[in-house]
PAZA-959976 format. One line per 4 residues: for each residue x, y, z of C-alpha. Coordinates in nm, 4 decimals. Layout:
<atoms>
X Y Z  ...
</atoms>
This chain:
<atoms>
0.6535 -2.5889 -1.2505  0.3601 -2.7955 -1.4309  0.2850 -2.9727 -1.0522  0.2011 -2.5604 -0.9462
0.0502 -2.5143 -1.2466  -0.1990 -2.8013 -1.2255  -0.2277 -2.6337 -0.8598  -0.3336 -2.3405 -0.9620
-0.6058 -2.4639 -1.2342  -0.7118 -2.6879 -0.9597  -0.7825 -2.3972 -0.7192  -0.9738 -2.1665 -1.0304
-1.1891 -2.4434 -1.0826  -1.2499 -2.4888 -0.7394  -1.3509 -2.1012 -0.7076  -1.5518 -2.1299 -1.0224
-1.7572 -2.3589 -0.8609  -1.8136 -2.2148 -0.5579  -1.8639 -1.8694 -0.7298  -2.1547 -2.0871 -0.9380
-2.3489 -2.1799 -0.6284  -2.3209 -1.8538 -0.4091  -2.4777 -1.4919 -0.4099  -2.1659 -1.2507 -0.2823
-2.2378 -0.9582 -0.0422  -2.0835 -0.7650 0.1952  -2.4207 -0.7770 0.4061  -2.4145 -0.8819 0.8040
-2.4132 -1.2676 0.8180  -2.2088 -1.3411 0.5332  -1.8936 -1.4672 0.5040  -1.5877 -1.4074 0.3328
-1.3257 -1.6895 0.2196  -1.0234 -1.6152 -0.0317  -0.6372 -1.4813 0.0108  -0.3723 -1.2951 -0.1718
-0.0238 -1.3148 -0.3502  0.2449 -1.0330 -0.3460  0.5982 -0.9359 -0.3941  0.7525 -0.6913 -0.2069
1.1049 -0.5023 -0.1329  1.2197 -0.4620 0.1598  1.4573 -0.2506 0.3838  1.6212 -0.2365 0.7423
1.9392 -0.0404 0.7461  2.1604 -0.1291 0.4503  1.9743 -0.4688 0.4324  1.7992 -0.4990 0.1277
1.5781 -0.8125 0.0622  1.2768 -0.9145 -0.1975  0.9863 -1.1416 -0.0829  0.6924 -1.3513 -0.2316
0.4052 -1.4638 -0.0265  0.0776 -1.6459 -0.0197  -0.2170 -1.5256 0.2140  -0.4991 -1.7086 0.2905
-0.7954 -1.6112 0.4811  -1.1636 -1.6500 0.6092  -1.3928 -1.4253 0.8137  -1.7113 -1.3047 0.8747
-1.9299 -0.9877 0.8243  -2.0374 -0.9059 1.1078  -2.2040 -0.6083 1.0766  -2.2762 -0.4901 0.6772
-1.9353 -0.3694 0.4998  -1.7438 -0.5056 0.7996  -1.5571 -0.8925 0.8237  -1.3409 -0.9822 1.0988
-1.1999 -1.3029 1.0846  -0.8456 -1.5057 1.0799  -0.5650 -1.5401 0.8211  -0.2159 -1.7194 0.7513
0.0941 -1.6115 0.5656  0.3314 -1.7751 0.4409  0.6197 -1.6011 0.3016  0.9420 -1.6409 0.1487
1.2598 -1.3845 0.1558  1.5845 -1.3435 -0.0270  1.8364 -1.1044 0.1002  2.0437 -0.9492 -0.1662
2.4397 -1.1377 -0.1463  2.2862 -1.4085 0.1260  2.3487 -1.7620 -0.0324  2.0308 -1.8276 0.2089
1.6550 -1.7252 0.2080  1.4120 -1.7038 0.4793  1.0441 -1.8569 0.4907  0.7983 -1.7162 0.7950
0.5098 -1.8752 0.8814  0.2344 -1.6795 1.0794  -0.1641 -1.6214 1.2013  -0.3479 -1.3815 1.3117
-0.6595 -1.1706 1.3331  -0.7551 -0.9176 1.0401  -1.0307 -0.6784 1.0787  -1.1746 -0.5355 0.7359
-1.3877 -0.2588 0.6029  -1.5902 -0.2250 0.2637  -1.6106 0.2067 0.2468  -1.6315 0.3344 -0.0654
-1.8645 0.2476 -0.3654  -1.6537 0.3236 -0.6816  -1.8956 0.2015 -0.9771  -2.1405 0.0203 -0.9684
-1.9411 -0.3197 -0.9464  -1.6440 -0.1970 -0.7397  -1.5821 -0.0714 -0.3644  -1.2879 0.0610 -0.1854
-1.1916 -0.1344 0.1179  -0.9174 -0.1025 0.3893  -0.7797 -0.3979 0.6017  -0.5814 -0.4160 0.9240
-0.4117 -0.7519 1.0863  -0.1846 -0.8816 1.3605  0.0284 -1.1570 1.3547  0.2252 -1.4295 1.5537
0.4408 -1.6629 1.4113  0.8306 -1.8138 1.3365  1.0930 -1.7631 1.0677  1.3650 -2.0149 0.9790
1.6559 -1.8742 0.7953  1.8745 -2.1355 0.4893  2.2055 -2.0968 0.4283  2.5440 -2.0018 0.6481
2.3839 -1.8723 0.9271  2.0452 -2.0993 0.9187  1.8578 -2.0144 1.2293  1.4739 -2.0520 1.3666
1.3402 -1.7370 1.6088  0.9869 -1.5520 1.6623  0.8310 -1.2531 1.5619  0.5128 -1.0500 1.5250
0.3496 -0.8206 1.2663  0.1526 -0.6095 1.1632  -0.0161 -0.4897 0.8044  -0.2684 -0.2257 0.7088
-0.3482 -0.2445 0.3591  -0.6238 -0.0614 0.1240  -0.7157 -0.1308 -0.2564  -1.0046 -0.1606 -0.4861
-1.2310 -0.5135 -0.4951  -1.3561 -0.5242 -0.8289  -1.6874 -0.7772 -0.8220  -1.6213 -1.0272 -1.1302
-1.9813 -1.1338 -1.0713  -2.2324 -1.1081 -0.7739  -1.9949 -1.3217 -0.5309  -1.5894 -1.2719 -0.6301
-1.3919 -1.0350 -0.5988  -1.0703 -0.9445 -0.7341  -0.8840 -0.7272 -0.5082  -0.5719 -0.4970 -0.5309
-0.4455 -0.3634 -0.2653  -0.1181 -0.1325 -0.1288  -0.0005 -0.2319 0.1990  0.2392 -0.1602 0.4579
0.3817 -0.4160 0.6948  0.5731 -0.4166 1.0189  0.7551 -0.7127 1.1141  0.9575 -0.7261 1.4761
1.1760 -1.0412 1.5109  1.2417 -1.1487 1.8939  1.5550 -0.9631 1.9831  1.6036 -0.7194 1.6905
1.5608 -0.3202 1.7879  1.4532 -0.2375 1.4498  1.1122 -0.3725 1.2999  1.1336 -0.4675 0.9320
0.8781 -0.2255 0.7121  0.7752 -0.3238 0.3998  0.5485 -0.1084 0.1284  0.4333 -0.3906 -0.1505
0.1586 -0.4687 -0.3678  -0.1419 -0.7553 -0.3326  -0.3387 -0.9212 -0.6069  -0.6054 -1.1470 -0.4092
-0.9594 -1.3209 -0.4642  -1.2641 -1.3069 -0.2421  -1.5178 -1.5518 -0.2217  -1.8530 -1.3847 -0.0545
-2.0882 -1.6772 0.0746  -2.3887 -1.5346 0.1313  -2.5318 -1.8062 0.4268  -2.8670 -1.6606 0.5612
-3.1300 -1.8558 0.4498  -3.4645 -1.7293 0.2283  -3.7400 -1.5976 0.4989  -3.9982 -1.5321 0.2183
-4.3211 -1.6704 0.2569
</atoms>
């Protein structure tokens, strides 16, 4: 616990300082940089399971309110009774969308992604197999100051592992930070 938590201060300062020496936009040339964390609850036929993950991501706007770009997961299940858990590993593309001004420091924005990656199951029946994903999430981004965000989002996740006939659906919650770099450089003369 106090080797996370000096983690976690570690990564605050970090986006402190890089919050310090950027302008945030959601303006064409930009780029975006940050991730999420959830918790979730999950079902697939009597199959009940909880899960925490960790999201990173980066991309870039490229046209304004609109960021394409890549992210990872990395997440971590517990099915109910199992003395195991499962941790899945993935990438993929994400494609999102800055649509709705709420005030005059938030926006609504809505986010869809694919995924590849590999599972590896703990416990009796410890195993290693393939899958692939999909998410479409939406949520507030709340602009702490002109360049981060903090972002909560619903979302709704597919998940089809290699040889199962049912995908695993998941409705859950994000909390996540976003780092807007603004990178075009000063043409004023």
């Amino acid at each position: 616990p106090k080797q996370m938590k000096k983690k976690i201060f570690v990564l605050v300062l970090l986006i402190m300082y890089f919050t310090i020496t950027v302008i945030a936009q959601t303006d064409k040339g930009n780029w975006l940089l940050g991730g999420s964390a959830g918790f979730s609850s999950s079902k697939q036929g009597e199959r009940k399971a909880t899960s925490i993950n960790f999201s990173p991501n980066a991309g870039y706007f490229f046209i304004n309110n609109l960021a394409g770009g890549i992210s990872f997961d990395l997440s971590n299940y517990k099915v109910k009774g199992s003395d195991g858990s499962t941790t899945d590993l993935s990438i993929g593309p994400f494609l999102r969308y800055y649509f709705l001004k709420l005030a005059q420091r938030a926006m609504l924005f809505g986010e869809g992604s694919f995924g590849f990656g590999s599972y590896k199951t703990t416990g009796t029946y410890g195993s290693t197999e393939k899958f692939t994903s999909w998410m479409l999430a939406a949520g507030p981004a709340f602009f702490l100051n002109e360049h981060t965000a903090l972002e909560l989002a619903l979302y709704y996740n597919s998940l089809k592992y290699k040889g199962d006939s049912d995908a695993l659906g998941t409705i859950g919650f994000l909390v996540g930070f976003q780092i807007h770099l603004n990178c075009k450089k000063n043409k004023a003369k």
